[in-house]
N, C-alpha and C positions, 0 to 999 in steps of 0.2 A: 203292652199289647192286651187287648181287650179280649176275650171270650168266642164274640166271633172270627175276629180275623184267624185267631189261635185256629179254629175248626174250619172257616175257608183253606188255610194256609196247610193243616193235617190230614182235610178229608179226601175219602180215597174215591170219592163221588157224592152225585149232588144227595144234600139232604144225612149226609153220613155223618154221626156224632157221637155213635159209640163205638166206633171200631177203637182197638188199641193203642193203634196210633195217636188218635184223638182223644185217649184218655189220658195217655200219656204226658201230653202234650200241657196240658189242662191245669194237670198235676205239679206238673213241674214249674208252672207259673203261679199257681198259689205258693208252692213253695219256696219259691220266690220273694214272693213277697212275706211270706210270714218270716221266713229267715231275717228280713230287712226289718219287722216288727221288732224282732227280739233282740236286734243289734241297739236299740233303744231302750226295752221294756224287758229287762233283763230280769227282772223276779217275775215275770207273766209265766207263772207255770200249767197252765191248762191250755194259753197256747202252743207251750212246748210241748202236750201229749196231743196233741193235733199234729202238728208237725212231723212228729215221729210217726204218727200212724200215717198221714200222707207219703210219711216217705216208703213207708211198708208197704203198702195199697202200687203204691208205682212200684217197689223193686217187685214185686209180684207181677206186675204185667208185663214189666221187661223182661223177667223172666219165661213166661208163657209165649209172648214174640221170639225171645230168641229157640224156643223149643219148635215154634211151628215154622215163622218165618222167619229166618237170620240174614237174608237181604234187605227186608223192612227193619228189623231191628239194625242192622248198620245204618242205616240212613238214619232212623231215628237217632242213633247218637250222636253221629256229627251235626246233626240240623240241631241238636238241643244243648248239643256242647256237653255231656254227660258224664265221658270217660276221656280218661287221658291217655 
C-alpha cells in the first residue's frame, strides 16, 4: 500500500494527514517494510536504530490516542492488526 491510499484509507476528512490516525497508519507501513529489509540485511544496523525509533515515534502516539480518544484508538488496532 502506497502512501496515499494509506492517508485516503486513515483520513478522518478531506485533506487530513496529520491527524494520529494517519500517522500512525504511515508508521506502521514503513515498518513494515523495514522489518522485511532486515529479514535479509541482517547486520544493517543503522537501519535497526531507525526501526526502533519508528517503533517509539508510533508507540507514543498510540499512546496519546488511547489517552484522548480510545474509540479511535480501538479501531485503529484492528484496522492495523496491532494487538493480539
Amino acid at each position: 500500500m502506497n502512501k496515499e491510499e494509506i492517508i485516503k484509507k486513515f483520513s478522518q476528512h478531506e485533506g487530513d494527514t496529520g491527524s494520529s490516525e494517519v500517522q500512525i497508519a504511515l508508521l506502521t507501513s514503513r515498518i513494515k517494510h523495514l522489518t522485511e529489509h532486515l529479514k535479509t540485511h541482517v547486520k544493517d544496523f543503522h537501519s535497526r536504530h531507525g526501526l526502533i525509533a519508528l517503533a517509539n515515534r508510533r508507540r507514543k502516539l498510540l499512546k496519546y490516542l488511547k489517552k484522548n480518544n480510545a474509540d479511535s484508538y480501538k479501531n485503529i488496532i484492528q484496522k492495523l492488526n496491532l494487538r493480539k
